[in-house]
C-alpha positions as CSV (number, residue, x, y, z in Angstrom):
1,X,0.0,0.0,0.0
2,X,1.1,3.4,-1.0
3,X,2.0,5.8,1.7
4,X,-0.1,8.6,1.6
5,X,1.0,11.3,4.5
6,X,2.8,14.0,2.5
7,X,0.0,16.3,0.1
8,X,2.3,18.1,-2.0
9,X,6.0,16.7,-3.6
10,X,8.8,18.7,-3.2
11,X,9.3,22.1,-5.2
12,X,10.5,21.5,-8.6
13,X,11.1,24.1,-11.4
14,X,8.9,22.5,-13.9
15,X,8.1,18.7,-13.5
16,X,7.8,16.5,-16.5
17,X,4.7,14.4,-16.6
18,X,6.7,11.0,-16.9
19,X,7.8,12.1,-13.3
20,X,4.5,13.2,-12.5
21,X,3.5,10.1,-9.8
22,X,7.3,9.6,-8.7
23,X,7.1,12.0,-5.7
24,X,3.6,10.4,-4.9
25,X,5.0,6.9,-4.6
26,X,3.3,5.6,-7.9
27,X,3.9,4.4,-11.5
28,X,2.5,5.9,-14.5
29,X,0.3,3.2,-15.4
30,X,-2.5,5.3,-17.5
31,X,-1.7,6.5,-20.5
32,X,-0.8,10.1,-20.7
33,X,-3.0,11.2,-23.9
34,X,-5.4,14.2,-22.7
35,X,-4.8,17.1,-24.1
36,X,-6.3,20.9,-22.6
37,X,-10.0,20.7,-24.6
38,X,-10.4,16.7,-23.5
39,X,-9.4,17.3,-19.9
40,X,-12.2,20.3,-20.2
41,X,-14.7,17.8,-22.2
42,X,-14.4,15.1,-18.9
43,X,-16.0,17.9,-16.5
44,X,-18.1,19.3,-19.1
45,X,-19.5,15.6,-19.7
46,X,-20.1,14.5,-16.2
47,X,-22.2,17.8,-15.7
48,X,-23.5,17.6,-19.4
49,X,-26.2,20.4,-18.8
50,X,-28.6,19.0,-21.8
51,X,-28.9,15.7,-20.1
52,X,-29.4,16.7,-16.3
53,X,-31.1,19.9,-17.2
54,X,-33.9,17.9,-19.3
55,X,-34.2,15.3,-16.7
56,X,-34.9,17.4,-13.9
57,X,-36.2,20.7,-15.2
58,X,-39.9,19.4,-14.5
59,X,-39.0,18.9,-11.2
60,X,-38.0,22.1,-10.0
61,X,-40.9,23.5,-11.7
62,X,-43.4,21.5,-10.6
63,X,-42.7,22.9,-6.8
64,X,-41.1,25.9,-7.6
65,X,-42.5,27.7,-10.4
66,X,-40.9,30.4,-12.4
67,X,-39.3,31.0,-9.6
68,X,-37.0,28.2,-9.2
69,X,-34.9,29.6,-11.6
70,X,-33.2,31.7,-9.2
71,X,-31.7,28.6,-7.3
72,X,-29.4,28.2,-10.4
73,X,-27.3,31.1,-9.7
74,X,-27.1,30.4,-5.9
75,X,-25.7,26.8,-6.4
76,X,-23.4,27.6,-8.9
77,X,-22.0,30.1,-6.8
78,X,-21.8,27.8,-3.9
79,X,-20.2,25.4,-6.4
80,X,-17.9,27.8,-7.5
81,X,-16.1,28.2,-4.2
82,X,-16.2,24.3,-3.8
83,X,-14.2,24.7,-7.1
84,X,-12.1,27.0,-6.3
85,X,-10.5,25.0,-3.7
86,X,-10.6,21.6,-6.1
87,X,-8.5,23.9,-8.4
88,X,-5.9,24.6,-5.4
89,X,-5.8,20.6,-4.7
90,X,-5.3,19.9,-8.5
91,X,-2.6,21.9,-9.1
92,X,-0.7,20.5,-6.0
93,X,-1.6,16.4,-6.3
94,X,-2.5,15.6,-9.8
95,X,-3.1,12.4,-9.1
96,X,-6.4,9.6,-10.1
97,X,-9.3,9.3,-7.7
98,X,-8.9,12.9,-6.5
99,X,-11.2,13.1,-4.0
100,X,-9.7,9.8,-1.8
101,X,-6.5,10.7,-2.5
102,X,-7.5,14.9,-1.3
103,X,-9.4,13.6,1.7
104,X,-6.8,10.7,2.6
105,X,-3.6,13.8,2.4
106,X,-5.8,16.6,4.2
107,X,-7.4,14.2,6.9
108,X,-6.4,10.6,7.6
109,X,-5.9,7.5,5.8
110,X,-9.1,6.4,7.0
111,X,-10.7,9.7,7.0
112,X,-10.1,9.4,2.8
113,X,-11.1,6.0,2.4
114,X,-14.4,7.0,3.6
115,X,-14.8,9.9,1.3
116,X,-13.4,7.5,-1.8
117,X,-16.0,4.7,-0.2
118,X,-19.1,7.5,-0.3
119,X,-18.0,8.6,-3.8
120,X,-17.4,5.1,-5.9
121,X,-20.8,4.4,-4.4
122,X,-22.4,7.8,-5.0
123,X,-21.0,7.8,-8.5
124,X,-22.0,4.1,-9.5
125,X,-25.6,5.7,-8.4
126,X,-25.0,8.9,-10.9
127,X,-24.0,6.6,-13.9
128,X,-27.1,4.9,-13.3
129,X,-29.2,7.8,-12.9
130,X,-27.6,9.7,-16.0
131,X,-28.8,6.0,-18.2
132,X,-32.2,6.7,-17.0
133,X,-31.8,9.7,-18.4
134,X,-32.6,8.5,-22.5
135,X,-36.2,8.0,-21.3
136,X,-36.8,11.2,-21.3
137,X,-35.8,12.3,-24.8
138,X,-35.7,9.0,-27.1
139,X,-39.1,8.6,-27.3
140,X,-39.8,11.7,-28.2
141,X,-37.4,11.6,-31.0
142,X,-39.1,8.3,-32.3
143,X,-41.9,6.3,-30.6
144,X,-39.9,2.9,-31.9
145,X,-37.6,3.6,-28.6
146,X,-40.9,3.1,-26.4
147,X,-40.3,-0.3,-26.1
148,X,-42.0,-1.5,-23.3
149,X,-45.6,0.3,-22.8
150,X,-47.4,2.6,-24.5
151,X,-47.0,5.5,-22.2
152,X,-43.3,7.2,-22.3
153,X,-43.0,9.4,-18.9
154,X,-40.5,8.5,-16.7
155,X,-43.2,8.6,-13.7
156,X,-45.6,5.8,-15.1
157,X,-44.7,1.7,-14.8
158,X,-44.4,1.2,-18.3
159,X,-41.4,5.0,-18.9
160,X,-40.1,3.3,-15.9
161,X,-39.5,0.3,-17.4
162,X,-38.4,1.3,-21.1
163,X,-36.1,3.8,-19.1
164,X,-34.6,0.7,-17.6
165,X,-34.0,-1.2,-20.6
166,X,-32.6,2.0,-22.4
167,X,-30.1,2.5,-20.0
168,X,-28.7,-0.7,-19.9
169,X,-28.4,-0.5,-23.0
170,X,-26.0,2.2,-23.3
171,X,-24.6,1.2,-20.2
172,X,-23.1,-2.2,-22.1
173,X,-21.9,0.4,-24.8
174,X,-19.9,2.6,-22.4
175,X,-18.5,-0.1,-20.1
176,X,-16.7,-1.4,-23.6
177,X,-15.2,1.7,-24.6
178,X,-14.1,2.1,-20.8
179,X,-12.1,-0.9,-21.4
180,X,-10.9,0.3,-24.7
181,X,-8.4,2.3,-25.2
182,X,-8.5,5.5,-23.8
183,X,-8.2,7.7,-27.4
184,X,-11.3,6.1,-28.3
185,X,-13.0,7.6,-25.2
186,X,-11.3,10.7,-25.6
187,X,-12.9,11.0,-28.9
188,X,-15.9,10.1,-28.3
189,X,-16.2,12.8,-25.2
190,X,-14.8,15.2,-27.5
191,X,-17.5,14.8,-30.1
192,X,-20.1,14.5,-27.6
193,X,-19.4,18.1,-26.0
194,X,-18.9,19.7,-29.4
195,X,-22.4,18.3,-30.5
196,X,-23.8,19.5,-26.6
197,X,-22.3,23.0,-27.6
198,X,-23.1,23.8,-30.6
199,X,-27.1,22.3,-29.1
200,X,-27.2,24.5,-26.3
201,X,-26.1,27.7,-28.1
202,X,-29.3,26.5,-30.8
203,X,-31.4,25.6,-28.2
204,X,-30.7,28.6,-26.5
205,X,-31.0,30.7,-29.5
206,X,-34.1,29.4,-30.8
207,X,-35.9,29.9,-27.6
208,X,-35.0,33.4,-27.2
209,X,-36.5,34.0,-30.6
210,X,-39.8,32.6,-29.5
211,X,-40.4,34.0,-26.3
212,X,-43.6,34.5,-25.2
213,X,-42.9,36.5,-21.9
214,X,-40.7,38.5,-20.3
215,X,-37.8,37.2,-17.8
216,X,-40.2,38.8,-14.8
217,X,-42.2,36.3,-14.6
218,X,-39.2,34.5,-12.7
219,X,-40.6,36.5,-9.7
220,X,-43.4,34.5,-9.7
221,X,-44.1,31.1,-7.8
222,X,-46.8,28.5,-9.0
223,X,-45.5,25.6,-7.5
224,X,-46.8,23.2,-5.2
225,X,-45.3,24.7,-1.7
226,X,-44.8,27.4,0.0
227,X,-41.7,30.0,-0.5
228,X,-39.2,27.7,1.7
229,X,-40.3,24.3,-0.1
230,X,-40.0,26.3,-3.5
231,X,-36.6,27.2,-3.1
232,X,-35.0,24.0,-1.2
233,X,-36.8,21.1,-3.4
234,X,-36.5,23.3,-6.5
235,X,-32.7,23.8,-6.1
236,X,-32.3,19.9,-6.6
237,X,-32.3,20.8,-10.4
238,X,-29.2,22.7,-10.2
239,X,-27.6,20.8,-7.4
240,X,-27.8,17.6,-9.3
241,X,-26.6,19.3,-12.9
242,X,-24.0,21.1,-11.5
243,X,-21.4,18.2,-10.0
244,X,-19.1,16.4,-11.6
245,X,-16.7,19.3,-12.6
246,X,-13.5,17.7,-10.9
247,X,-13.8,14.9,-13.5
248,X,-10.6,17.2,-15.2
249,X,-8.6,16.1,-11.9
250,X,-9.7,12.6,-11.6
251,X,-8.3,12.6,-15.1
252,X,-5.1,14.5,-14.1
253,X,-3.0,11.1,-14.5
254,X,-3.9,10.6,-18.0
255,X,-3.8,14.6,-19.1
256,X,-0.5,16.4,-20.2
257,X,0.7,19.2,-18.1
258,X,-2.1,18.1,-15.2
259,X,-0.9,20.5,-12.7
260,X,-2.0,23.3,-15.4
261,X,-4.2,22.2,-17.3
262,X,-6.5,20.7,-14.6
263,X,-7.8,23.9,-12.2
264,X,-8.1,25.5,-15.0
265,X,-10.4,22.9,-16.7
266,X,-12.3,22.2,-13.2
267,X,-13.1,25.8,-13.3
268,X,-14.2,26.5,-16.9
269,X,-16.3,23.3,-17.3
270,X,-18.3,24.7,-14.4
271,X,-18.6,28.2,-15.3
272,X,-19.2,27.1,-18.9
273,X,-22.3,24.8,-17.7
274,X,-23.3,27.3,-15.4
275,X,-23.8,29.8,-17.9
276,X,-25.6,27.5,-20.5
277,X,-27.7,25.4,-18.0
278,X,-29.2,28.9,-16.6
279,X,-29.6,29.8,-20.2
280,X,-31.4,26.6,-21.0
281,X,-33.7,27.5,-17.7
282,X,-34.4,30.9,-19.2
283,X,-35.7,29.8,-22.4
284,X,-37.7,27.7,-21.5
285,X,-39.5,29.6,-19.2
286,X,-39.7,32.4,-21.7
287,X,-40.9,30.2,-24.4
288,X,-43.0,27.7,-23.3
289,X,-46.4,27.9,-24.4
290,X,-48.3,27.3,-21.4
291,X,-47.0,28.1,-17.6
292,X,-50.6,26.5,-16.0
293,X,-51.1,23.5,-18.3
294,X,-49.2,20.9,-15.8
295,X,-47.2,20.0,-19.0
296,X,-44.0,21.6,-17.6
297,X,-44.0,20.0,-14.3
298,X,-44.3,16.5,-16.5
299,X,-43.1,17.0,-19.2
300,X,-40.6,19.5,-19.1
301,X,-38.1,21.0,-21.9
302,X,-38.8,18.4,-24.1
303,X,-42.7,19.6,-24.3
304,X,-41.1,23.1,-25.1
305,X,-39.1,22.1,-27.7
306,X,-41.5,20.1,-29.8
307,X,-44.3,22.4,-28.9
308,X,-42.6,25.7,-30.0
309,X,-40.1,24.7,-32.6
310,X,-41.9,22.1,-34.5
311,X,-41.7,18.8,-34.2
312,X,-39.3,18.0,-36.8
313,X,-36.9,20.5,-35.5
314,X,-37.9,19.9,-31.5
315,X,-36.9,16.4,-33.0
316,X,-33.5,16.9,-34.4
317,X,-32.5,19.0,-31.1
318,X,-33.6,16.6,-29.2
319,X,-31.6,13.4,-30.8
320,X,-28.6,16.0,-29.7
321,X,-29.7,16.0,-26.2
322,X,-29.9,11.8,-26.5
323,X,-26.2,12.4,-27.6
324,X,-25.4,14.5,-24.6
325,X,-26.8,11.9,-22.3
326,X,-24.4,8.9,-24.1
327,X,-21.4,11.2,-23.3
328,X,-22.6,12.0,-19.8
329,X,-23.5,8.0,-18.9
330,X,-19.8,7.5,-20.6
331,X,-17.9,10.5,-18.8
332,X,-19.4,9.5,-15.8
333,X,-18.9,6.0,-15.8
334,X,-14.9,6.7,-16.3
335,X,-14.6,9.4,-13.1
336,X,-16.0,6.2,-11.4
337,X,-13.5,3.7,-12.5
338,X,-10.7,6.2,-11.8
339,X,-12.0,6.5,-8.6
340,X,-12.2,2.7,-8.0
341,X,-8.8,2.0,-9.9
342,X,-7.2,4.8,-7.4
343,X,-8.4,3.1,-4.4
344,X,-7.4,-0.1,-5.6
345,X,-4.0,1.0,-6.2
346,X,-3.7,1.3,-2.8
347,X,-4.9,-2.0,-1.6
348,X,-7.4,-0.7,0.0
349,X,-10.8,-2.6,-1.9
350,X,-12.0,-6.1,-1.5
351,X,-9.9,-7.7,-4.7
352,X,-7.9,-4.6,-5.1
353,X,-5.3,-6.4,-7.9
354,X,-8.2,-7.4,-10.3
355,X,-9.7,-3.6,-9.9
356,X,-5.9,-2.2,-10.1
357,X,-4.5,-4.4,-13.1
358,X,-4.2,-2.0,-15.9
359,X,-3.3,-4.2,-19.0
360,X,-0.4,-2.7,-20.8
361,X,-2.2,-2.8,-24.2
362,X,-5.2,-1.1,-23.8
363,X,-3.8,1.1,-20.8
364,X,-7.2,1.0,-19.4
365,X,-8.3,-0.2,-15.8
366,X,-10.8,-2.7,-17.8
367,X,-12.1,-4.4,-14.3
368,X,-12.8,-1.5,-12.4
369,X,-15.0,-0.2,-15.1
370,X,-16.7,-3.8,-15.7
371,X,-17.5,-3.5,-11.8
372,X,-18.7,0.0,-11.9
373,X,-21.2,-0.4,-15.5
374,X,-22.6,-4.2,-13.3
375,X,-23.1,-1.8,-10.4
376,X,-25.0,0.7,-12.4
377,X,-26.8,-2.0,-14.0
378,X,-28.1,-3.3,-10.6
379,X,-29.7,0.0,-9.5
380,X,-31.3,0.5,-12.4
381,X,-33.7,-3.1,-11.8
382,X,-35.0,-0.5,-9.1
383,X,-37.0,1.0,-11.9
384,X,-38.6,-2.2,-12.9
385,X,-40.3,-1.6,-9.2
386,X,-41.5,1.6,-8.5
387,X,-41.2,4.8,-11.0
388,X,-41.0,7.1,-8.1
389,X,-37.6,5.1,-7.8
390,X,-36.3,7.3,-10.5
391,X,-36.2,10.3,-8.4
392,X,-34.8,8.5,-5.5
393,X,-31.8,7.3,-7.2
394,X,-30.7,11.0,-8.6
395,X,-30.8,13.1,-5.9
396,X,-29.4,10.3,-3.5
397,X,-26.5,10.0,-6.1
398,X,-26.2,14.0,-5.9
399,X,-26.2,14.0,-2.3
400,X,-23.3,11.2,-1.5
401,X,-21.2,13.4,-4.2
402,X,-21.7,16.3,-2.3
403,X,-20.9,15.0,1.6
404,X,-17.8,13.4,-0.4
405,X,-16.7,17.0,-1.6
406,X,-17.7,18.2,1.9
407,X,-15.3,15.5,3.5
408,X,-12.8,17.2,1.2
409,X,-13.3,21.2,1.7
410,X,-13.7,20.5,5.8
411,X,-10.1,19.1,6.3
412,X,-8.9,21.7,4.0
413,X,-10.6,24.4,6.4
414,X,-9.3,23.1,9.4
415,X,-5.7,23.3,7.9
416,X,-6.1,26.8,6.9
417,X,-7.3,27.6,10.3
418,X,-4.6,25.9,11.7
419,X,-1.9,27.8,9.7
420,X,-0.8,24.5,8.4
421,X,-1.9,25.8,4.3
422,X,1.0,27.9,3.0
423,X,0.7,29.5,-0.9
424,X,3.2,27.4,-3.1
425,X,6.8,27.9,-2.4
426,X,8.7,30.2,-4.9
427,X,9.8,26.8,-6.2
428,X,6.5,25.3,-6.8
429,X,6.0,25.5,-10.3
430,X,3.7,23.5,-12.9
431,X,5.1,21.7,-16.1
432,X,5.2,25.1,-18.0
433,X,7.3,27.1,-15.2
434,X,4.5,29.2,-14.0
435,X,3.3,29.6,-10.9
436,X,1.2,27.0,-9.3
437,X,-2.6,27.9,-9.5
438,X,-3.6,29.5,-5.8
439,X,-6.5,31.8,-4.2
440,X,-4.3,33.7,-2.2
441,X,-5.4,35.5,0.6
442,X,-9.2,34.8,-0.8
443,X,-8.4,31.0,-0.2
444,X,-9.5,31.3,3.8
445,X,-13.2,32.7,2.9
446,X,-13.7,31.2,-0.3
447,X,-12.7,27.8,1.5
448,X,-15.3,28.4,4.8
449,X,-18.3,29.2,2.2
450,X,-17.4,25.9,0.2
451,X,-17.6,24.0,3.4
452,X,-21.0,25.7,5.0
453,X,-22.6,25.3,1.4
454,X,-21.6,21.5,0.9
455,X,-23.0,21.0,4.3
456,X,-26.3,22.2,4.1
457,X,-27.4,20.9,0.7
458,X,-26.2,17.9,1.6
459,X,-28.6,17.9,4.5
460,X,-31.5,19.6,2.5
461,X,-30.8,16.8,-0.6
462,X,-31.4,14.0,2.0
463,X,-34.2,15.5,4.2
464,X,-37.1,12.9,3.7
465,X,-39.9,15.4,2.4
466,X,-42.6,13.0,2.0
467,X,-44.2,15.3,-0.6
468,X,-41.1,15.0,-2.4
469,X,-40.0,11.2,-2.7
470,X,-43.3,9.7,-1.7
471,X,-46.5,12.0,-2.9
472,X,-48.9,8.9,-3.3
473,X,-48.0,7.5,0.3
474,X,-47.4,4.1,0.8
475,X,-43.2,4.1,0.3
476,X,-41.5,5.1,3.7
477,X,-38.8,3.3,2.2
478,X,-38.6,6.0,-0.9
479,X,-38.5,8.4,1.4
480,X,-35.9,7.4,3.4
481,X,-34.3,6.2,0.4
482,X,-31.3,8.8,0.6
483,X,-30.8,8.4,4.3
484,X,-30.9,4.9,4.2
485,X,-28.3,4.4,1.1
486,X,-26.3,6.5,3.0
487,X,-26.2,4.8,6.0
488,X,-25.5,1.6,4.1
489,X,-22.7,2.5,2.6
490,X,-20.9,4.2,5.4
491,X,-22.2,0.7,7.8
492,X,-20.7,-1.7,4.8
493,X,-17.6,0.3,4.8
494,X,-17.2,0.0,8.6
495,X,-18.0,-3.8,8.5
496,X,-15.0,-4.2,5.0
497,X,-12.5,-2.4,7.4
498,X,-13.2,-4.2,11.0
499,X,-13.1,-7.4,9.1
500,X,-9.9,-6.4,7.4
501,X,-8.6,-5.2,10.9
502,X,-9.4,-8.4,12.7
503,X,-8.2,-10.8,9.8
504,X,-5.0,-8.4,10.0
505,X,-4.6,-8.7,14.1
506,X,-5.3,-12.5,13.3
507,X,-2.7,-13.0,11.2
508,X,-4.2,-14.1,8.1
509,X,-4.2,-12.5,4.3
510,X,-6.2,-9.6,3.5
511,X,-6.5,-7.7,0.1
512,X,-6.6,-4.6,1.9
513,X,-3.1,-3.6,3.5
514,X,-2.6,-1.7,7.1
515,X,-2.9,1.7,6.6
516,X,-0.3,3.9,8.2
517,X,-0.3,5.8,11.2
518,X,-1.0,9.4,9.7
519,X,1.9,12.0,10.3
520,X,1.9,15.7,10.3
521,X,1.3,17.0,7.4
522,X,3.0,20.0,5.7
523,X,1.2,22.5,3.1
């Protein structure tokens, strides 16, 4: 097991990425292919605004109103600082399965393995929920993909279903490019954001031209709660689009110049999906052609596009959102196996050589993704059961990501408030000579926002609303849903790590090596 105690190597004028690892105790395995616009396309991917915005526009609406638009800004500003501080951690350890590997440097060994525990699991959950995601546009491009059923929304038995077999579909597809080599998925991501682009700014476009109102009716609230409920439930749109952006640093072992290229890439696919995901919002308030007919709080964009484009051109636009959601389920899917390959590494998972082996000709961690597209797989038989497990599954996916990226920006905190977070040392430098990428003097209350905000939504994300994850009545189970997969996972991790502990004291084999005592560390 690698020894992970020290967060930064030592000061080097300008380190070549062969050397990358060395200072970090491990081998460059992955190959180093990414350039600047594919590291950007692996954030851009995972947040992929025309598949999350799509899939949970009717949501917010349908509580909210008009004015759940305004909870766009506020998250991304709250994930803006979270961010900010990724950037800061990027530039210093480029390294695969960034947030163990942050978490496990700032905190403890067992402090990380926890926050690399909650995220393989969270994002296995988010590859699933992003699969479920072709429901919602395919069979509106062509009623040929309503394969099970006649009825297509994702909240009936029949859209549940289809959704189902859809994603498993496209989950097979994106587990064998994950095993692939790596410039086939690097194209295919590349592609995919180019054709999400070039949507959005038509999308965008289009809808401005047919507006039907003006942007005050964002003032207004026709939802199904009060303010309060408007606001908190309605903010689970953006909170579940906007994640994903430190894809560019789980990446960081298989992108040139990582220490560079990777804050920067963090924070422009963020502020890039910010901007055209509240856009997106816009228009389709603006142009929809009815606020009061229910058929945004069911149907959502996809009813605007059709309804005030035409259907042959609502069509075409939406057969680039199905696009979008392939990319996504893909981008995803490989943040995951980094993730798992990372802890693996580190002998740290049950069967931690299979998950680790990375076969020199396809330079791919093959098993890890296998595992993660079976996982993914697995979750989505829940929406053979229920349709009301379809919200379940995404916003308990959003809110493990975001306790795992609060496990990240706490220990960060208590280091700056402990003095023990210095600004690079003149030596520090990235692989072009410059500077490494630092907030400063901003980093203290840029980094205590980041924490507060990653705090509460996690706790507003998993508060069982029963009007929220069980309207009909009858599923305490749905409701509890979040809280309940949360406790699992953190109760399964405990019961891996006492069993490893007690096999260890015992004297017998384990897959999972000691961890070491953790030292003080020096930033």
């Amino acid at each position: 097991m690698t020894v992970i105690t020290d967060p930064t190597p030592p000061a080097s004028p300008a380190p070549d990425d062969g050397d990358a690892l060395a200072p970090f105790g491990y081998p460059q395995e992955l190959r180093r292919r990414m350039g600047r616009y594919a590291s950007f396309a692996a954030g851009f991917s995972f947040i992929s605004v025309l598949t999350t915005v799509f899939q949970f526009f009717s949501l917010g609406y349908s509580f909210g109103g008009p004015l759940f638009f305004w909870t766009w800004p506020a998250v991304l500003v709250g994930q803006l600082f979270v961010a900010a501080c990724f950037a800061e951690l990027a530039a210093r350890m480029p390294i695969a399965g960034a947030i163990y590997q942050w978490a496990s440097r700032l905190g403890s060994p067992a402090f990380g393995w926890y926050a690399g525990w909650i995220m393989v699991i969270g994002r296995i959950v988010v590859v699933a929920a992003a699969a479920l995601a072709l429901q919602v546009v395919l069979p509106a491009v062509w009623s040929g993909f309503q394969i099970v059923g006649g009825d297509p929304s994702p909240t009936t038995a029949s859209g549940a279903a289809n959704a189902a077999v859809l994603g498993l579909v496209l989950l097979a597809l994106t587990t064998l490019l994950n095993v692939l080599d790596n410039r086939a998925l690097s194209a295919v991501n590349t592609v995919g954001v180019t054709a999400e682009i070039i949507g959005v700014v038509l999308i965008v476009t289009l809808l401005a031209t047919h507006a039907e109102r003006d942007p005050g009716i964002t003032l207004h609230t026709d939802g199904e709660g009060g303010l309060i409920t408007a606001l908190l439930v309605g903010s689970f749109t953006a909170a579940y689009v906007l994640i994903g952006f430190e894809s560019a640093s789980e990446m960081s072992e298989e992108t040139v110049n990582p220490r560079r290229t990777a804050p920067r890439t963090t924070l422009t696919a963020l502020t890039t999906s910010g901007v055209c995901g509240g856009l997106l919002l816009l228009g389709g308030l603006l142009a929809a052609p009815s606020l009061t007919d229910g058929r945004l709080a069911t149907e959502g964009l996809g009813y605007v596009l059709t309804s005030t484009l035409g259907d042959s051109l609502g069509r075409v636009l939406l057969a680039d959102v199905a696009l979008a959601v392939c990319a996504a389920t893909l981008a995803i899917q490989t943040s995951a196996t980094r993730m798992l390959f990372s802890m693996a590494r580190d002998g740290v998972l049950p069967r931690s050589a299979a998950l680790a082996r990375v076969p020199r000709r396809t330079g791919m961690p093959g098993t890890a993704a296998v595992v993660v597209g079976i996982g993914a797989a697995l979750l989505l038989l829940l929406n053979l059961a229920s349709p009301q497990a379809f919200l379940a599954i995404g916003t308990t996916c959003i809110a493990m990501v975001y306790m795992a990226y609060a496990m990240v920006t706490g220990p960060m905190l208590v280091r700056r408030l402990r003095g023990e977070w210095r600004p690079p040392a003149d030596g520090e430098r990235d692989e072009l000579g410059r500077p490494l990428f630092s907030l400063g003097r901003w980093g203290l209350p840029v980094n205590v926002l980041a924490a507060a905000y990653g705090l509460f939504m996690t706790v507003n994300l998993a508060w069982p609303r029963a009007e929220v994850y069980d309207p009909a009545g009858g599923h305490w189970y749905f409701r509890w849903f979040t809280v309940l997969v949360l406790a699992a996972t953190v109760a399964t991790g405990a019961a891996y790590r006492w069993h490893c502990r007690r096999r260890n004291a015992q004297g017998h084999g384990s897959s999972a090596k000691p961890e070491p005592e953790p030292e003080t560390v020096r930033l």
